[in-house]
C-alpha positions in Angstrom: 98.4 208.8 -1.1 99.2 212.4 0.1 102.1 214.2 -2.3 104.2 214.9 0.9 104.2 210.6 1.2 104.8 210.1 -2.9 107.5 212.0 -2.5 108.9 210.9 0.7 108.6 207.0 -1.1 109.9 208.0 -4.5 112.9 210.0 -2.7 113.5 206.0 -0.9 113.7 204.2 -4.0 115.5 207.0 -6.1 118.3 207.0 -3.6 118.6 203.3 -3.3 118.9 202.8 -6.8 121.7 205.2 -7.3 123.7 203.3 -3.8 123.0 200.0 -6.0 124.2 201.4 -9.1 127.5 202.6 -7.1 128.1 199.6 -5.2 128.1 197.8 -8.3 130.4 200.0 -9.9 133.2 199.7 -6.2 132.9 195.8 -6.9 133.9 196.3 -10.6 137.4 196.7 -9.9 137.7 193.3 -8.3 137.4 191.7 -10.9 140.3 190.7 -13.2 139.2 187.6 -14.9 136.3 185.4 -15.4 137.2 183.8 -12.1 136.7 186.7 -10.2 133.5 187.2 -12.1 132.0 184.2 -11.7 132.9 183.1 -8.3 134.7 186.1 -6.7 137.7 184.0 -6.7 137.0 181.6 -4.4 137.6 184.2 -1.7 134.2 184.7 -0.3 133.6 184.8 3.6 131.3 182.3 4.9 128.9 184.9 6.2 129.1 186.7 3.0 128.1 183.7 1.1 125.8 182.4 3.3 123.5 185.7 3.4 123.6 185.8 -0.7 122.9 182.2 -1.1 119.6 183.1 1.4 118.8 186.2 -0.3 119.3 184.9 -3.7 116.7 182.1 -2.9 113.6 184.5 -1.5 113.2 186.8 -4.6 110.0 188.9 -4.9 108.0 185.7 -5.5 108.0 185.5 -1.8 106.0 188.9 -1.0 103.8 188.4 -3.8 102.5 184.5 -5.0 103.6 183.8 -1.5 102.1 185.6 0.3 98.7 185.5 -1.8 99.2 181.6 -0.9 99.4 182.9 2.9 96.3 185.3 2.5 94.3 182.4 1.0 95.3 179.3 2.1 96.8 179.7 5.8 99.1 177.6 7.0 99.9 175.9 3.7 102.4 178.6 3.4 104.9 176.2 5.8 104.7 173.0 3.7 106.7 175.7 1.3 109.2 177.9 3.7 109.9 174.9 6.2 110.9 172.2 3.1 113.6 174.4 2.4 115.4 174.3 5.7 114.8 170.6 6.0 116.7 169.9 2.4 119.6 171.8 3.1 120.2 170.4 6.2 120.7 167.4 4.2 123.1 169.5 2.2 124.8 170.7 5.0 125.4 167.5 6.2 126.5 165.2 3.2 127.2 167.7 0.2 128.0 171.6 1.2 131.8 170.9 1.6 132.2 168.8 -1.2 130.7 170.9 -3.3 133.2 173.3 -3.0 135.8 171.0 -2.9 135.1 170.0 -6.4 137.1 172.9 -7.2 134.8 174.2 -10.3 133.5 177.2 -11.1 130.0 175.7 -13.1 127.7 172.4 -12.4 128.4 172.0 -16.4 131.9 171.6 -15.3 131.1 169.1 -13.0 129.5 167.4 -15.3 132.0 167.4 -17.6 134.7 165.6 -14.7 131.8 163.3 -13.9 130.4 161.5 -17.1 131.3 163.8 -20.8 131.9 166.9 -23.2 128.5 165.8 -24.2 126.6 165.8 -20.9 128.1 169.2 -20.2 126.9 171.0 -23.3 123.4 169.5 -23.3 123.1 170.2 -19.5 124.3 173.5 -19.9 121.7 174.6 -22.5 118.9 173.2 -21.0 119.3 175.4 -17.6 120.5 178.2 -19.8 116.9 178.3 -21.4 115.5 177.1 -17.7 117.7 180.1 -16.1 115.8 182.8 -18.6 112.4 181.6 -17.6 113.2 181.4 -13.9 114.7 185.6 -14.1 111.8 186.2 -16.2 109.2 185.2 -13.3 111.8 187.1 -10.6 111.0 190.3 -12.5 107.3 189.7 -13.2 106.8 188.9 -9.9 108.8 192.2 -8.7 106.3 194.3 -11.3 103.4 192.6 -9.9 104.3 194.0 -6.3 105.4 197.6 -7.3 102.3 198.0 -9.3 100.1 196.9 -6.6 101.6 199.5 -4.5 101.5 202.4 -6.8 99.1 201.7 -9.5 101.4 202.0 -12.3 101.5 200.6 -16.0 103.1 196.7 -14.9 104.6 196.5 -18.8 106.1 200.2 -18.2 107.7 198.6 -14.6 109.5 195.4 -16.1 111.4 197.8 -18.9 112.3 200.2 -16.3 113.4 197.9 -13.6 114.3 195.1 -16.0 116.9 198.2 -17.4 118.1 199.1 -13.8 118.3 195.3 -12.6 120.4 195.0 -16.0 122.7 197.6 -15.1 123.7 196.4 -11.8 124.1 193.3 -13.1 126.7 193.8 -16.1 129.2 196.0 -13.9 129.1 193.5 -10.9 129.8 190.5 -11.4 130.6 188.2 -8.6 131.8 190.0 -5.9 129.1 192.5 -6.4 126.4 190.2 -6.4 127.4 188.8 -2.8 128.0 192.3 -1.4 124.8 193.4 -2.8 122.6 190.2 -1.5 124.3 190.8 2.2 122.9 194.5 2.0 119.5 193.1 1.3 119.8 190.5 3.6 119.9 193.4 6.5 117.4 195.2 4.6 114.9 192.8 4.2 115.0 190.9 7.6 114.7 194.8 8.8 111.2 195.5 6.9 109.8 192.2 7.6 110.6 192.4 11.2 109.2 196.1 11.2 106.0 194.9 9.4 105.6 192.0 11.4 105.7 193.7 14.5 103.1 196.2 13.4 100.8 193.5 12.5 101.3 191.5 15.4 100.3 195.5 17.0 97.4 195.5 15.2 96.2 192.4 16.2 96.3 193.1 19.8 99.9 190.9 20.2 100.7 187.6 19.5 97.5 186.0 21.0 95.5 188.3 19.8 97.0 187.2 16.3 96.6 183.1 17.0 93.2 184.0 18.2 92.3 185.3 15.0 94.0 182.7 12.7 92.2 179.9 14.3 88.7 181.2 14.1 86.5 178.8 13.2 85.4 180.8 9.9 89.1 180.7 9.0 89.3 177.0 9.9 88.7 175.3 6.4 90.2 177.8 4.4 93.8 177.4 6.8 93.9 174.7 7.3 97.2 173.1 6.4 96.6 169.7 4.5 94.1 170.3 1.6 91.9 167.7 0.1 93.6 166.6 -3.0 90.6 167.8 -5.2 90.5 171.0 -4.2 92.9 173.9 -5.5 94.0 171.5 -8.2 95.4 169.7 -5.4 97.4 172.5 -4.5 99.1 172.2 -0.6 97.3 168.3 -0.2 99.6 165.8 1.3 101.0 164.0 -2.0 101.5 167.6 -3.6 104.1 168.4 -0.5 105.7 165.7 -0.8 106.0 165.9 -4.7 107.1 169.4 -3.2 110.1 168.1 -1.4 111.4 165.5 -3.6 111.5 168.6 -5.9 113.2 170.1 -3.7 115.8 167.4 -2.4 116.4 166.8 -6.3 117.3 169.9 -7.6 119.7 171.1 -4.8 121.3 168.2 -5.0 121.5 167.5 -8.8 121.9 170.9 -10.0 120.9 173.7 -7.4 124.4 173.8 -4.7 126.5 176.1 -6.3 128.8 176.7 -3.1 132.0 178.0 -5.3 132.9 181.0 -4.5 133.8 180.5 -0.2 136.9 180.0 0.7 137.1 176.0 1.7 134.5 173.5 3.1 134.4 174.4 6.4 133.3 177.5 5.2 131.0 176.1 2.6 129.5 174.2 6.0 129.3 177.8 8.3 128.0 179.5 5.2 125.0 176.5 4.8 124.2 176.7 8.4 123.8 180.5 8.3 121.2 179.8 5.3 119.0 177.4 7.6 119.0 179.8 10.6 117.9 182.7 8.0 115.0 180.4 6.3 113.8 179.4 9.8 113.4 182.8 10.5 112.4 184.1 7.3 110.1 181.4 7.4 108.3 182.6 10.5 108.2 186.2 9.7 106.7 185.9 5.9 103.6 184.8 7.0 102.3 187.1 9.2 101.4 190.4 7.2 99.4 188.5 4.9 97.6 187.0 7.6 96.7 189.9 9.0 95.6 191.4 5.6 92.9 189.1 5.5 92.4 189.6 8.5 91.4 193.4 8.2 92.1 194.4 4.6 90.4 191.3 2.6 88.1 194.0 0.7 90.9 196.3 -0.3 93.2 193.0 -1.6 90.4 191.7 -3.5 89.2 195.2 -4.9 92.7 195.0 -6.4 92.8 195.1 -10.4 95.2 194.2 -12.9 96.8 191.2 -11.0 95.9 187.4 -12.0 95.3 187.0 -8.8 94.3 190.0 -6.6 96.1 187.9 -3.5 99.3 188.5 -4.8 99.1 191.9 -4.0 98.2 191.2 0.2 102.0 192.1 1.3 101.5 195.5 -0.6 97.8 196.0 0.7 99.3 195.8 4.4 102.3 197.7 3.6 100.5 200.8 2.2 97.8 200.4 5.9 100.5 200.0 8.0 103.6 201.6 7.2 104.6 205.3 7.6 105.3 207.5 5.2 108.7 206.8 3.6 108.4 203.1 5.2 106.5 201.9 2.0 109.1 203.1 0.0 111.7 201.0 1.7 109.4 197.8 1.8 109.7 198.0 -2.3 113.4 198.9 -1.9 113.2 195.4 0.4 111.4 194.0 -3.3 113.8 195.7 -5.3 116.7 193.5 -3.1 115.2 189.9 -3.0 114.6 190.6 -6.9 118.0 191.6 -7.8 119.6 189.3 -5.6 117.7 186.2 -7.5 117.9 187.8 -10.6 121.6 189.3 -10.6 122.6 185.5 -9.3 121.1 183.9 -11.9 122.2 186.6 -14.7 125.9 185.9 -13.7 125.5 181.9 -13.0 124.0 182.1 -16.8 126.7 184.1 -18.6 129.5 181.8 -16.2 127.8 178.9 -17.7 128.1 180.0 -21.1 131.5 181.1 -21.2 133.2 178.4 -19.2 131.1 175.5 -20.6 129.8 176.9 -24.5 132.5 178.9 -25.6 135.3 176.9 -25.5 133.7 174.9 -27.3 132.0 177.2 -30.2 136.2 178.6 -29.9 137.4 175.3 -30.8 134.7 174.2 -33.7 135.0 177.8 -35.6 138.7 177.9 -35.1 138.8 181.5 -33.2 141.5 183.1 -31.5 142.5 182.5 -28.2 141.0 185.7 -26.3 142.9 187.6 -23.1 141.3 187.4 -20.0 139.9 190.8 -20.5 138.5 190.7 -23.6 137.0 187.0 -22.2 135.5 189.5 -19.2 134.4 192.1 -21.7 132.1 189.0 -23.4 131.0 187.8 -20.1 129.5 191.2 -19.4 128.0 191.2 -23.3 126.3 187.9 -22.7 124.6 189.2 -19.4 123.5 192.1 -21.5 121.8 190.1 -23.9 120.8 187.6 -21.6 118.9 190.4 -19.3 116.8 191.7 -22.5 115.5 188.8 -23.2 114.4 188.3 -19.8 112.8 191.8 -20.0 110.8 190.0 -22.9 109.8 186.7 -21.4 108.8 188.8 -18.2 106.8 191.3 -20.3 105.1 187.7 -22.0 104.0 186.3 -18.7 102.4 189.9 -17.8 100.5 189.6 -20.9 99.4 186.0 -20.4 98.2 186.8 -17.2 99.2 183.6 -15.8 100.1 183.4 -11.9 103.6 183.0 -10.8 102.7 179.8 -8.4 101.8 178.2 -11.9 104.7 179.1 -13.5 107.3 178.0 -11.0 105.9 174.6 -10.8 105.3 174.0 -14.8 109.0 175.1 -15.4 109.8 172.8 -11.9 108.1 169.3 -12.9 108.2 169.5 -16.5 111.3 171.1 -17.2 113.6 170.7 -14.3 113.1 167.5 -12.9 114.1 165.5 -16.2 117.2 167.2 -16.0 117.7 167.6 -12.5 117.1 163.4 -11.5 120.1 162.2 -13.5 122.4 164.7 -12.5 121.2 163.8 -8.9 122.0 160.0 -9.1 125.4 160.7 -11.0 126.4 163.0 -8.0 125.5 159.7 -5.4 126.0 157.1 -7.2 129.5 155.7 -8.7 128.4 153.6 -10.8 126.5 155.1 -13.3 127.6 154.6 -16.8 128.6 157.8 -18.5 126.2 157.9 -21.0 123.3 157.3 -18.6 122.6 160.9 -17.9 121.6 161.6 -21.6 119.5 158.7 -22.0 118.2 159.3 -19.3 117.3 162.9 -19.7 115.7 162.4 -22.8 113.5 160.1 -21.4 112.2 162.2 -18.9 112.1 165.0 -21.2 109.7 162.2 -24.2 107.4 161.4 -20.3 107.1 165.6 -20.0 106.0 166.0 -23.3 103.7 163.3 -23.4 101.7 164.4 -20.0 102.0 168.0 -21.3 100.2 166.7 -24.9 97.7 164.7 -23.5 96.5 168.0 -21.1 96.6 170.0 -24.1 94.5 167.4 -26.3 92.1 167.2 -23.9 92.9 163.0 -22.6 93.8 163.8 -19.2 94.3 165.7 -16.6 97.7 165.8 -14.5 97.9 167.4 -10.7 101.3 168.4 -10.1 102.0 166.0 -7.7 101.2 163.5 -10.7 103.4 165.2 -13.1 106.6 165.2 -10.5 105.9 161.4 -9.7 105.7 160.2 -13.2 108.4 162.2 -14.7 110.5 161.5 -11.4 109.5 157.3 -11.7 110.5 157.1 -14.9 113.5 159.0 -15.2 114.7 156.8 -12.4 113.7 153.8 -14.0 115.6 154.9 -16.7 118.9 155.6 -14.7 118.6 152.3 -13.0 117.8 150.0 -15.6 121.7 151.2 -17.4 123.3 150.5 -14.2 124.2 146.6 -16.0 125.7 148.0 -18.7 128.6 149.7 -16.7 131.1 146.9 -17.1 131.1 148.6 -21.5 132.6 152.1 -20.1 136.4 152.0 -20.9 139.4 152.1 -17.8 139.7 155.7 -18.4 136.2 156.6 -17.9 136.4 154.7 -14.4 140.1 156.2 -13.4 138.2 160.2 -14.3 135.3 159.1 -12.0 137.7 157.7 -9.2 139.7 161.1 -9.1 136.7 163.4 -9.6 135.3 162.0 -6.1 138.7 161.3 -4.7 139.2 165.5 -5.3 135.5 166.2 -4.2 136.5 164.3 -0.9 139.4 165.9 -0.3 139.6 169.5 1.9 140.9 172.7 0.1 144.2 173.9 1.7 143.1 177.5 1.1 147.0 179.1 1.4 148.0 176.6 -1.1 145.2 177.0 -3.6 144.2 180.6 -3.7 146.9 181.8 -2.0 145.5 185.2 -0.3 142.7 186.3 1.7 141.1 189.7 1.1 138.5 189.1 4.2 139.5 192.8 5.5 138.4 194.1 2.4 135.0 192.8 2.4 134.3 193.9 6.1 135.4 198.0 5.5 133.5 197.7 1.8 130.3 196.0 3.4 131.0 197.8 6.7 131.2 201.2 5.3 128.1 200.6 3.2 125.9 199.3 5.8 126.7 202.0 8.1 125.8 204.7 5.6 122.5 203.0 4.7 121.5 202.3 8.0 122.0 206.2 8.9 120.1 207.3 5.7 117.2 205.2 6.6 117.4 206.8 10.3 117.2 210.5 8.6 113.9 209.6 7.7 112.9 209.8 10.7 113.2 213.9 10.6 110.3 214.0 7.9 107.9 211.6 10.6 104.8 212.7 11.4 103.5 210.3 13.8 105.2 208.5 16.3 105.2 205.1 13.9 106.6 207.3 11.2 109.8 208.2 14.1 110.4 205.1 16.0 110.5 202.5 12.6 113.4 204.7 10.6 115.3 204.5 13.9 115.0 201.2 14.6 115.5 199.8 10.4 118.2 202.0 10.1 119.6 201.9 13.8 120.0 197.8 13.5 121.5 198.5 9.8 124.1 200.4 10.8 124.8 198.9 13.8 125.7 195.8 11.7 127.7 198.0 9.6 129.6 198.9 12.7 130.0 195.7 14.0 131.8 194.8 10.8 134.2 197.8 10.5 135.4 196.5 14.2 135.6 193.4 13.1 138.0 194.9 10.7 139.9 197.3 12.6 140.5 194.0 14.8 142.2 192.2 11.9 145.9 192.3 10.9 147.3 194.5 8.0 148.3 193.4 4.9 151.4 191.9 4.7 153.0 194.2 2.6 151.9 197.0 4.2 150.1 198.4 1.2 146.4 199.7 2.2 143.5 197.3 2.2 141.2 199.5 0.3 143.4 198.6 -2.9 141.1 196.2 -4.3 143.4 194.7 -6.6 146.7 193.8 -5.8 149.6 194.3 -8.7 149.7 192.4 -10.9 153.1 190.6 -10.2 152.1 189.8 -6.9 148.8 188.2 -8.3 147.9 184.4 -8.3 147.1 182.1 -10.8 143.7 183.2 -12.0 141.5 180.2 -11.3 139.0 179.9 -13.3 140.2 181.5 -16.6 139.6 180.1 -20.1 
């Protein structure tokens, strides 16, 4: 790499990370309680939430284990991108509004309204140790990428963007989280349509593309059901559809989190803009890897460093294809799927542990009751320590050397799903007893333990798709088999679980709830900051020095900004406040403030 295209990338990425640190520092002065923090108030557009909760799922897993899947395997790629649109149109069509009108802030809550104390706290802590090991891979995974581009040290690259994720992160909260994943939304659909395109150019056009993936020396290697015994079983038919039950299972029993928009209707739009994205996404993320083994399978394989040199195909066709400065923004494109995942799950964690933990440590060791300042000042001390020891688990995987496809499932069948099957029964069934879930649970947990012994002794050896179907089977048995013993649970018990789905059922009069709408605000903010990204990506343009290195700024940054534009219309079209005061003061006084829902 020339030193007129170092510094043309590093000049990308240092400017990017200063716009994130500022964004996140705008978005700190919405927030006025732990509500705010944790689920922006409940105030959240539909398009807003729907781009975060789409952005927050990619993470730089997807341009890295991924795509090494892609480069490898072929078409087994789908059997991964396609199940998620298929689950949550499920979700959209029995669960996205009633999740929100459960009225919560945290699943642990939920749990608490549904069965007990008890199955809140034990719930809580097991995806608050699940939630570290799941950030940890999101910044592995982003180190992985970066140092596949540049060559650098991959323990130097999780401090340093483990410290700026961090950063972001603890000033944010909420509202700066969903402003920040709807930047990268723009941002990343912009690279991968850019680097698609001159893939698809490099192939000759789409034929020429299709011609090459179904060459006949491609034709076992892609093709898209693999025999069980190969891979370790890896993309056969009963690993996808251990894949999907995964999948239906956790975003049912623990992974919808649609708090923070406005009512269910909204909830609904905001689900439906997730599908379309996915569908999309799901299309476009398969195509530069393709073409990397295509016409770049010696220079991803001469890779070094990596467990896998695959991983590193989506950088590999970056660095051949891309113009100079363009490389820089396809890692400011991994910088925003990795902070969107990790910055969600950051703030999810420290929500968890203040609104479900806390209270509870507060009312065992008899401390004060805090203000709901110094309760937002300890919300942003938890995600500090909750981000350095991410930094550390991160920094452990490097070391181990173990891929991130490995990772995802282990923590997936054998630490998930015990705790995710329960929880997804409770949610559809009624009449679960209210102890089931912890009985339950630790079944599952014994079954996990026991496969995971037996591998390590040496007396068997589990596929995945055998782990997810005995943990799954059993854990179920489990559930069912208490079902009899409902008629023990007390009236009371039966009276909470009639009005926790009689609220869950019924709509959120939004006027009446929350009380105001800052949607204005959110369209100049996001407006405003689209349009002035969009034109600094167009400016690079001036330092091109090929046609490719003009026309690909323009048209990034020309479709940025031109969503930026469409939103400050969109705004200009709305009504004033109704107190005339200006809609650029992010929080209104205090007098004229609603309850804070949400607070401790």
């Amino acid at each position: 790499m020339t030193d007129y295209r170092w510094t043309m990338e590093y000049g990308v990425i240092g400017v990017y990370l200063m716009f994130l640190m500022v964004l996140g520092l705008v978005f700190r002065r919405m927030n006025r309680n732990t509500g705010d923090y944790f689920r922006s108030g409940s105030q959240g557009s539909w398009w807003l939430c729907g781009s975060s909760s789409y952005v927050s799922g990619v993470s730089a897993y997807t341009f890295t284990a991924a795509a090494g899947i892609s480069f490898s395997a072929g078409w087994s790629v789908l059997l991964i991108y396609l199940s998620g649109p298929l689950i949550n149109l499920a979700v959209y069509r029995f669960y996205a509004a009633r999740c929100r009108q459960k009225r919560l802030t945290t699943m642990g809550e939920v749990y608490r309204e549904r069965f007990n104390p008890a199955t809140q706290q034990v719930y809580t802590l097991i995806s608050l140790l699940t939630g570290f090991a799941g950030s940890g891979l999101v910044l592995y995974t982003l180190a992985i990428f970066v140092a596949a581009v540049f060559g650098f040290d991959m323990i130097v690259l999780i401090v340093v963007l483990g410290a700026v994720i961090l950063f972001y992160s603890v000033a944010g909260g909420r509202w700066a989280v969903m402003a920040n994943d709807f930047l990268q939304c723009l941002i990343l659909f912009g690279m991968t349509i850019l680097l698609s395109v001159l893939c698809l150019m490099k192939c000759g056009g789409l034929s020429g593309f299709l011609a090459r993936a179904v060459d006949p020396e491609l034709r076992e290697a892609f093709r898209l059901f693999k025999p069980v015994a190969a891979c370790d079983s890896y993309y056969s038919v009963p690993w996808t559809v251990a894949l999907l039950l995964v999948s239906l299972v956790n975003v049912f029993g623990v992974g919808v989190t649609n708090f923070s928009v406005k009512d269910g209707r909204e909830a609904e739009k905001a689900m439906l803009l997730n599908i379309v994205l996915s569908l999309v996404g799901s299309v476009l993320v398969f195509i530069p890897p393709f073409t990397a083994r295509f016409f770049y399978k010696k220079e991803v394989m001469a890779l070094s460093g990596l467990a896998d040199p695959a991983d590193g195909a989506y950088a590999v066709v970056s660095m051949q294809l891309l113009p100079a400065g363009m490389t820089g923004m396809m890692v400011v494109a991994m910088f925003a799927a990795a902070m969107s995942t990790m910055d969600t799950a950051l703030n999810g964690g420290a929500g968890s542990f203040m609104l479900n933990v806390y209270p509870a440590l507060a009312r065992i060791l008899h401390w004060r009751r805090r203000t709901p300042e110094e309760l937002l000042q300890l919300s942003r001390l938890y995600v500090l320590g909750s981000g350095m020891l991410t930094v550390g688990l991160s920094i452990l995987y490097a070391v181990s050397g173990t891929g991130p496809l490995q990772i995802v499932l282990v923590i997936g069948a054998l630490l998930g799903l015990p705790m995710a099957v329960p929880m997804f029964w409770g949610l559809v069934w009624k009449r679960m007893p209210q102890w089931t879930p912890l009985v339950a649970m630790t079944v599952g947990f014994g079954c996990s333990l026991l496969l995971w012994g037996l591998e390590c002794c040496g007396r068997g050896r589990f596929f995945y798709h055998e782990q997810v179907f005995w943990v799954s089977g059993i854990t179920t048995l489990a559930v069912w088999l208490s079902v009899p013993l409902r008629k023990y649970d007390s009236a009371r018990y039966a009276a909470r679980v009639a009005a926790f789905y009689r609220k869950m059922n019924t709509p959120v009069d939004f006027p009446t709830e929350v009380g105001y709408s800052n949607d204005r605000v959110q369209l100049l903010i996001l407006g405003r900051a689209a349009l002035a990204g969009g034109l600094f990506v167009a400016l690079l343009a001036a330092g091109g020095r090929s046609a490719a290195g003009i026309w690909c700024p323009l048209g990034v940054g020309g479709g940025i900004a031109l969503t930026g534009a469409v939103l400050l219309y969109a705004a200009r079209k709305m009504a004033t406040c109704a107190d005339g005061k200006s809609v650029l003061s992010y929080r209104q006084p205090r007098e004229q403030q609603p309850p804070a829902a949400g607070d401790i």
